[in-house]
N, C-alpha and C positions, 0 to 999 in steps of 0.2 A: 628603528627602521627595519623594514623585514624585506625581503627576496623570496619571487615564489615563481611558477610557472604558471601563465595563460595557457588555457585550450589552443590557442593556437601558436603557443609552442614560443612565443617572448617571454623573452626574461621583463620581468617586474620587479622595481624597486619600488616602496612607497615608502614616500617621506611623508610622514604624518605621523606628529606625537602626540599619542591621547591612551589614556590609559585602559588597560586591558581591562574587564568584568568576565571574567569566565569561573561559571558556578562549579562546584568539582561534584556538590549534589542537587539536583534536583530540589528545588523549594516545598514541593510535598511529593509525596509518594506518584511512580509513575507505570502506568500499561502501555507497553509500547504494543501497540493493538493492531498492527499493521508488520509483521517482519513472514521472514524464512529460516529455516534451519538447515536446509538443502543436507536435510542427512546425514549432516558432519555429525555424527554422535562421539565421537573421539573428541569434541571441542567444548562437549556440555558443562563437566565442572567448570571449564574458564570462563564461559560464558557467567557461569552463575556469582562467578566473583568479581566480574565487572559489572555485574548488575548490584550486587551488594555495595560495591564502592558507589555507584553514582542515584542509585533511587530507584533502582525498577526494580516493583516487586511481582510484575508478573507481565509474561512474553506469550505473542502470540504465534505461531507457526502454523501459517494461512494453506501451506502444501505440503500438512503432517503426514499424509498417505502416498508422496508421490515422493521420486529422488529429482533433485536438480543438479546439473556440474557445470561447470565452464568449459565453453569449448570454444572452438577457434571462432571468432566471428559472435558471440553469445553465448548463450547456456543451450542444454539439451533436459530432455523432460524424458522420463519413465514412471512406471508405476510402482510402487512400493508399499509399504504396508503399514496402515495406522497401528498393527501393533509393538514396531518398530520404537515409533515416536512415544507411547505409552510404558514403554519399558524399559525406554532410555530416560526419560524425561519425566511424565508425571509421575512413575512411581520412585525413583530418587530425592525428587525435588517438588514433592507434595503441592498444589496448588502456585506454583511458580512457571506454570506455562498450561498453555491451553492449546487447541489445536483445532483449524478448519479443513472440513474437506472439501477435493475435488472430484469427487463419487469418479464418475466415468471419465469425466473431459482431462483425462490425458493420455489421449492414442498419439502413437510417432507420428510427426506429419507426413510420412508419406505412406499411408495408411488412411484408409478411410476412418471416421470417426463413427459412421454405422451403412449399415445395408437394409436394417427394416427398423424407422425410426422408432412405431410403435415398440417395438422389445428393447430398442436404445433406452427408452425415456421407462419404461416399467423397470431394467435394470437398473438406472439411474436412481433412482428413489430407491428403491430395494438396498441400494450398495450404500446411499445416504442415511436411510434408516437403520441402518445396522449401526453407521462408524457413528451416529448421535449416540446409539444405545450404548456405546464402546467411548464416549465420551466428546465426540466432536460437537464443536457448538454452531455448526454454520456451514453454508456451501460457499466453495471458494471458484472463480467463473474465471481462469485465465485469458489472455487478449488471445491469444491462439483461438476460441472461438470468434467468428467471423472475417478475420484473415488468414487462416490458413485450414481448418479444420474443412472436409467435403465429405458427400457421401458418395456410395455407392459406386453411383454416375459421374462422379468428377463435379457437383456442382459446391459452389461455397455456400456453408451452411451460415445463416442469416444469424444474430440475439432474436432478434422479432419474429423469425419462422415460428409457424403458428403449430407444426410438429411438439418443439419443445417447451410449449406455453404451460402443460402438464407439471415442471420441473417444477415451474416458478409459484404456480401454486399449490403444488405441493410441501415445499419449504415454508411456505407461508403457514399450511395447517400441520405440518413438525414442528412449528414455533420457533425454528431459525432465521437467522437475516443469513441474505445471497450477498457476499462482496463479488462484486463482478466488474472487472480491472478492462475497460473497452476505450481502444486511442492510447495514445502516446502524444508526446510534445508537437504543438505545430508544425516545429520544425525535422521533425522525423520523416514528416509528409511531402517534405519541399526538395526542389533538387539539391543537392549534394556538391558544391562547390564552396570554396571559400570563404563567399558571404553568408554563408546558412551559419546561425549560433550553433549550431549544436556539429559544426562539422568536426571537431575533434574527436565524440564521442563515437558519432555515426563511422567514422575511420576506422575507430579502437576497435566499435562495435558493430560490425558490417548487415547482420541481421537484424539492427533495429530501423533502419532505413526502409522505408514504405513508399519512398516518391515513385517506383513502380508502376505504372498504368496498372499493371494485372493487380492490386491491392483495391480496394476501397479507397475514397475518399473520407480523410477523419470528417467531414460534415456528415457523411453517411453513414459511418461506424455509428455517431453520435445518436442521429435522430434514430436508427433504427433503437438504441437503448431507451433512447426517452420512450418509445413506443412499449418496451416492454415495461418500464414506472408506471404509466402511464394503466397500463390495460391490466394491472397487477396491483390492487392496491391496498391488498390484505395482507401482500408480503412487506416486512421491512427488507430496503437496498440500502449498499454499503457502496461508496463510492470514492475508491482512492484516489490519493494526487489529485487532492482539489478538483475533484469529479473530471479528471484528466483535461481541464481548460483552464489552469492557473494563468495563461496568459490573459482569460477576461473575465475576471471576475465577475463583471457587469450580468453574463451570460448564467453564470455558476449561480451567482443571485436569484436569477429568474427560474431558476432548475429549481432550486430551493423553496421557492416562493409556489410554484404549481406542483409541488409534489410533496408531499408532508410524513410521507413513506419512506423517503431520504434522506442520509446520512454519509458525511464525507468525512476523510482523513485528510493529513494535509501532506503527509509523508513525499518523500523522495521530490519533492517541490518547493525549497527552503529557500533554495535561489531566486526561485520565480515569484515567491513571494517578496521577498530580500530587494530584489529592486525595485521593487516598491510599495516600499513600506507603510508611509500612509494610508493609500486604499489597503492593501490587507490587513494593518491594527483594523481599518473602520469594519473590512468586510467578518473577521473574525469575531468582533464585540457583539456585530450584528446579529451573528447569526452563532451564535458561540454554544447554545442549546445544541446545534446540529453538528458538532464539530469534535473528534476525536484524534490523540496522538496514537502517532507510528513514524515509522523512520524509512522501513525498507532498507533498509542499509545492515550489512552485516555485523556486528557487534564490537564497541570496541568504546573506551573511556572517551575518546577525545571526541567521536562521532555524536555521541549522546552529550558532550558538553556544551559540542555546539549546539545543539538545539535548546540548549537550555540558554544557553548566551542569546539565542535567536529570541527564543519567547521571553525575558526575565529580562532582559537588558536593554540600554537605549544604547549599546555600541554601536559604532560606525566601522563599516568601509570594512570591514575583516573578511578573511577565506572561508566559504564554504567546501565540501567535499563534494566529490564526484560523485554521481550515481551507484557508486560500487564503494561509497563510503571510504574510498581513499582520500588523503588532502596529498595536492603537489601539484593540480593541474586545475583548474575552474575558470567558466565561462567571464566571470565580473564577479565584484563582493558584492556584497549585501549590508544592512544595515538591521539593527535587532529593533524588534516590537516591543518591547515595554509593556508587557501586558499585566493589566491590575491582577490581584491576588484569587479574587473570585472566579475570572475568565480560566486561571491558571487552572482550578479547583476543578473547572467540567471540562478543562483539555485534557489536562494530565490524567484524570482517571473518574471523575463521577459522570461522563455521558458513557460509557466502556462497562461501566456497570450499571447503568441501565439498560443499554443494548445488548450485554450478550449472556444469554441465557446460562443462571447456575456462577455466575462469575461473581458477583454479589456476596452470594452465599461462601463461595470458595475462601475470597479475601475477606471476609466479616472482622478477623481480629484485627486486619491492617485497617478497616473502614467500620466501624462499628457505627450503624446507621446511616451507612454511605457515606460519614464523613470522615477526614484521614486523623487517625489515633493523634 
């Protein structure tokens, strides 16, 4: 029997006896191709020995150049320096982490993000071209554009403004993929009372709550992104949390199916796959070419085991963690996807090294001819 804490703050007992399957490592080798490092470099050996315990042999740090912290209500975002993350990280721990930038888009929000877009977007590239030469594999596109980021004149700067259409193909001819993180959960969007799933979190976490008038509508974060897939189609896009619509699959499908430029993570959405399980094993097999792991979640044994219980096992009914990769409080369980061995082979790490440039090469001895030693 186990006890644990609902998001909304009941105690839970489950009686249900069935036996545990929780992997301690990873079935092959794993890129968690989707994380943060938010800077901690005081935390890197540890990191690197719970990754040795459980299979990861290479991490990625999607906001190498920028510091993130916790703050009341959320995190807070500055600028920092990719040679920070290169001197903590790649050069102790040789090809065991990589790193994406996010060139400019991290001004304080209450700050404009430019005043003459034309020199925005010429710096942008300039500041992107430099951290590839300096080793970054890719532009990282926080939700902060489009909800909060304005210029100048106080107006909210669009994905789809056609200002910053320059960026996008320009990454395209640097030969990197854009991960560009647009939306959050449904229920981020909705008001904020008791019956919203997500009210525990949106509590904890007072800044992620959007139901706001003055925000966007997630239909209209969305479409404006499809618009830039869409009008971009020499760039590769990176699209985390189940292209941020785990709740429909059906949709996420059709994204996939008119856009061939696209490519998702499943990260920090295990739950919303978890309840249900069916349609994600079918949408996952389906489309499992397009399909990359990441966690999002800050590093720890037990975090990383669940996702391995998630993908590798038919358990039932068990705790996922929180968004912040804590266990002690979650919405509902989930149930694990039992995913064949070959699915396993292009989650865990052969679609990651086709995507991301120079990464291939890096792990060669762990993948000798992209398959795992």
């Amino acid at each position: 029997m186990t006890t644990s804490g609902r998001a909304d703050g009941r105690r839970e007992d489950c009686f249900l006896f069935r036996p545990e399957q929780i992997p301690q490592r990873a079935r092959f080798p794993v890129i968690d191709a989707h994380n943060h490092l938010w800077a901690a470099w005081d935390k890197i050996d540890e990191y690197v020995g719970i990754f040795d315990d459980v299979g990861v042999v290479s991490y990625c740090d999607l906001t190498s150049n920028i510091s993130i912290e916790w703050v009341e209500g959320g995190y807070a975002i500055s600028p920092g320096r990719i040679e920070d993350f290169i001197d903590t990280c790649l050069k102790p721990y040789p090809n065991r982490f990589y790193g994406f930038s996010t060139s400019t888009f991290c001004a304080p929000l209450d700050q404009p993000l430019y005043s003459d877009a034309k020199a925005f977007v010429n710096q942008t590239l300039e500041l992107l071209e430099s951290d590839i030469g300096k080793g970054a594999r890719g532009l990282k596109i926080l939700k902060e554009l489009g909800l909060y980021y304005r210029d100048a004149s106080g107006n909210l700067i669009h994905l789809d403004d056609e200002n910053l259409a320059p960026i996008w193909e320009g990454a395209g001819k640097l030969g990197v993929p854009v991960l560009m993180h647009q939306s959050d959960p449904y229920g981020f969007f909705q008001s904020l009372d008791d019956d919203n799933e997500h009210a525990y979190s949106l509590r904890k976490y007072s800044n992620w709550s959007f139901a706001d008038p003055k925000y966007p509508r997630k239909e209209e974060i969305l479409e404006r992104r499809d618009n830039v897939l869409r009008n971009h189609r020499n760039t590769t896009f990176l699209l985390p949390h189940v292209a941020n619509f785990a709740e429909n699959l059906d949709e996420v499908a059709r994204l996939l199916d008119e856009n061939p430029n696209v490519y998702i993570d499943l990260s920090a959405r295990m739950d919303e796959l978890g309840r249900q399980p069916y349609s994600a094993r079918d949408f996952i097999l389906q489309y499992i070419d397009r399909i990359y792991f990441g966690t999002d979640m800050p590093p720890s044994r037990d975090m990383y085991r669940f996702h391995f219980r998630m993908f590798e096992t038919y358990d039932e009914y068990f705790v996922p963690p929180d968004y912040d990769g804590t266990f002690g409080r979650h919405r509902w369980r989930v149930q694990g996807l039992g995913l064949p061995d070959e699915a396993l082979k292009k989650l865990y790490y052969g679609n990651a090294l086709k995507l991301i440039p120079g990464l291939a090469a890096d792990l060669e001895p762990v993948f000798p001819n992209g398959e795992a030693r």
